[in-house]
C-alpha positions as CSV (number, residue, x, y, z in Angstrom):
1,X,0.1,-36.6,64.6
2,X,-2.3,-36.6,61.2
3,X,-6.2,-36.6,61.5
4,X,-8.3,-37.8,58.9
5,X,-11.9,-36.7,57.6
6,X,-13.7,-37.9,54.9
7,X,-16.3,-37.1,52.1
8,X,-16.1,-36.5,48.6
9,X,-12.5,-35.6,49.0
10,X,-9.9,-37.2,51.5
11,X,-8.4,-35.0,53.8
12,X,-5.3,-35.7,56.1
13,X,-4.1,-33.4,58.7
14,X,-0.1,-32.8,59.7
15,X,0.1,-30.2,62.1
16,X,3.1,-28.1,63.0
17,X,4.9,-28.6,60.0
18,X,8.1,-26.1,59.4
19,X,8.7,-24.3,56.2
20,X,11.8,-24.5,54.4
21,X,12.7,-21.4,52.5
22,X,15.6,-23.0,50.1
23,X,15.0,-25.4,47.5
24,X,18.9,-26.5,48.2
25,X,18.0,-27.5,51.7
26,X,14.3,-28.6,50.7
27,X,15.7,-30.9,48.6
28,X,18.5,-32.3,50.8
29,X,16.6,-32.1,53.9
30,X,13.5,-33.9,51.7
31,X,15.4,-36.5,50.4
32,X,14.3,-35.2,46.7
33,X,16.1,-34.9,44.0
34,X,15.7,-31.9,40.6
35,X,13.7,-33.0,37.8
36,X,15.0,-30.1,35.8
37,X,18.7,-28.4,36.5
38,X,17.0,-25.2,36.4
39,X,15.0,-25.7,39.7
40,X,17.7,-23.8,41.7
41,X,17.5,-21.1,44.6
42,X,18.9,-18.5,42.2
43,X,15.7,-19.6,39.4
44,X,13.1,-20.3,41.8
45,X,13.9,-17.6,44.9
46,X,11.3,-18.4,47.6
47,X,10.1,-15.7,50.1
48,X,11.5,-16.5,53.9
49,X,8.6,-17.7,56.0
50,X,8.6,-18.0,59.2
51,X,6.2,-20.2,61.8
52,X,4.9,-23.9,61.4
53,X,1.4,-24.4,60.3
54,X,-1.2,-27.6,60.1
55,X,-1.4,-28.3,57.1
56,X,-3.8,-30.4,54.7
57,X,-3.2,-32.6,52.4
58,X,-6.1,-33.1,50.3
59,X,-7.0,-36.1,47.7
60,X,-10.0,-35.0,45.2
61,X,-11.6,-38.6,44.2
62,X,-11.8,-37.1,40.6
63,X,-10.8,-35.0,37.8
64,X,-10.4,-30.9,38.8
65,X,-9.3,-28.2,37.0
66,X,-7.2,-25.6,38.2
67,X,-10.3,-23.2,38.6
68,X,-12.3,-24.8,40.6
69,X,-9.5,-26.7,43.1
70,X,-10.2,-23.0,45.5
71,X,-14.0,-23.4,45.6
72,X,-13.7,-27.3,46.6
73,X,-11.4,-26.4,49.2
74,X,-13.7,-23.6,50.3
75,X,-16.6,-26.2,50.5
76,X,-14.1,-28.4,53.0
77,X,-13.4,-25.2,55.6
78,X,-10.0,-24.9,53.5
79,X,-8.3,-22.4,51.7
80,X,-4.9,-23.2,48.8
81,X,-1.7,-22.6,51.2
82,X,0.0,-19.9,51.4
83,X,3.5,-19.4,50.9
84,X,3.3,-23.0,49.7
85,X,6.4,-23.7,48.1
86,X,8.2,-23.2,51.2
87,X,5.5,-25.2,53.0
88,X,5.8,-28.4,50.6
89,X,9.4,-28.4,50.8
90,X,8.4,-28.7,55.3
91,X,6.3,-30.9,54.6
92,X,8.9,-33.1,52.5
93,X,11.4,-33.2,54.7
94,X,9.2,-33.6,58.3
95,X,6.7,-36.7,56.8
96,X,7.8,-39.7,55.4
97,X,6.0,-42.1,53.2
98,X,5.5,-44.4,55.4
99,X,4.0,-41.7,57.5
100,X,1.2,-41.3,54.9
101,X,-1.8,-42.8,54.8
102,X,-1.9,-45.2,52.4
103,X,-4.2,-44.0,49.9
104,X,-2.1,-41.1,49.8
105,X,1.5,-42.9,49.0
106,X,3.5,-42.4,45.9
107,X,1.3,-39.7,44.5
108,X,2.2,-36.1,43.5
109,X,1.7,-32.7,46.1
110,X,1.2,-29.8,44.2
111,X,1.7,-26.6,46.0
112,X,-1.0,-24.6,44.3
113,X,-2.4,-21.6,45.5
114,X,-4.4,-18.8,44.3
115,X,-1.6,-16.3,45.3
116,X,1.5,-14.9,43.6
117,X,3.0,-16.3,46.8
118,X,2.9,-20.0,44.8
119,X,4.0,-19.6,41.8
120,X,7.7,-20.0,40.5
121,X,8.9,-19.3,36.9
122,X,10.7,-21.5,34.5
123,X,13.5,-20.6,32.8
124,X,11.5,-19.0,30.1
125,X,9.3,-17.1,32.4
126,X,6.3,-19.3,32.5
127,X,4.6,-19.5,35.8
128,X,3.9,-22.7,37.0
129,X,3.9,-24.5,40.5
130,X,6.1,-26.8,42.0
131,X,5.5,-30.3,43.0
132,X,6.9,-33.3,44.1
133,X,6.5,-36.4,42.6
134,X,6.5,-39.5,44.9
135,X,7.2,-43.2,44.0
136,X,8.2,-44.3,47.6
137,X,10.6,-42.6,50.0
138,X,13.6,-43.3,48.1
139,X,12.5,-41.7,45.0
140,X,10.6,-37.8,45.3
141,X,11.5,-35.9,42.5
142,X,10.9,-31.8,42.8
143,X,8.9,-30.7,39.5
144,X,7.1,-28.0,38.2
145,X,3.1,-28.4,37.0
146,X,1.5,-26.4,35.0
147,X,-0.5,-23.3,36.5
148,X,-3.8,-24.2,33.9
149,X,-4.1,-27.6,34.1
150,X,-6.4,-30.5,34.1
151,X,-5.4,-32.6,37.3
152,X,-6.4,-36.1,36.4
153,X,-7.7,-38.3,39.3
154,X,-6.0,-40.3,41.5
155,X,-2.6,-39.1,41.0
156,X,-3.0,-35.0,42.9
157,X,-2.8,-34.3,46.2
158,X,-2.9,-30.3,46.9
159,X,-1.3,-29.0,50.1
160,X,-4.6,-26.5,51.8
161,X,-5.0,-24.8,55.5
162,X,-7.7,-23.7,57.3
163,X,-9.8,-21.2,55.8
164,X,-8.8,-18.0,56.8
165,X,-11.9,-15.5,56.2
């Protein structure tokens, strides 16, 4: 069952949701498919995690930069996920679109975090984090974002928890 709060940023609840600790299985399970051949569990090894979580999906209604995204969560009693690779690939394969509310559909969760625990490499090294990109439940398509960015508005959604202090 989602909740849903409002204010400058949307915020929608999920709770319970299982991570996945395989980007194979993530993206089976998810019905996903690769963006890039390189997005394998031998390039992008992800820590085993254990124990579901609520997490929150949450929709800035503007422009943020990657280093601010952790103080505007703060300000909402939220905190970047951790572990959230494993936690976005969950969260793919436990909520479908229709599931979503509809604000929300067909737009891209980034699993950012302010941990090491988020970011995966590219095959040259580069850190980035992953994604998915959404256009409807029959097409998610597991990216990688850039870890400095400028997230443009209306097309982020960044995966958060409770603030842990």
């Amino acid at each position: 069952m989602q909740t849903e709060t409002q204010s400058v940023i949307r915020i929608c609840s999920f709770p319970n949701i299982r991570p996945i600790n395989s980007i194979e299985e993530g993206l089976r399970l998810g019905n996903c498919r690769r963006s890039y051949p390189f997005i394998t569990d031998e390039s992008v090894p992800l820590p085993q995690v254990k124990g579901e979580k609520a997490l929150h999906l949450v929709y800035f209604r503007r422009t943020v930069r990657a280093d601010e995204y952790g103080e505007l969560l703060q300000a909402e009693g939220k905190q970047p996920c951790r572990n959230a690779p494993n936690y976005l690939l969950g969260f793919i394969s436990q909520v479908p679109e229709d599931k979503m509310p509809k604000e929300l559909r067909n737009k891209t969760i980034v699993a950012a975090g302010l941990d090491t625990s988020s970011r995966v490499y590219n095959e040259h090294g580069i850190q980035h984090f992953l994604c998915v990109a959404r256009f409807g439940d029959q097409h998610r398509t597991l990216q990688f974002t850039d870890t400095h960015i400028l997230w443009r508005s209306g097309s982020w959604i960044f995966l958060a928890e409770d603030l842990v202090p």
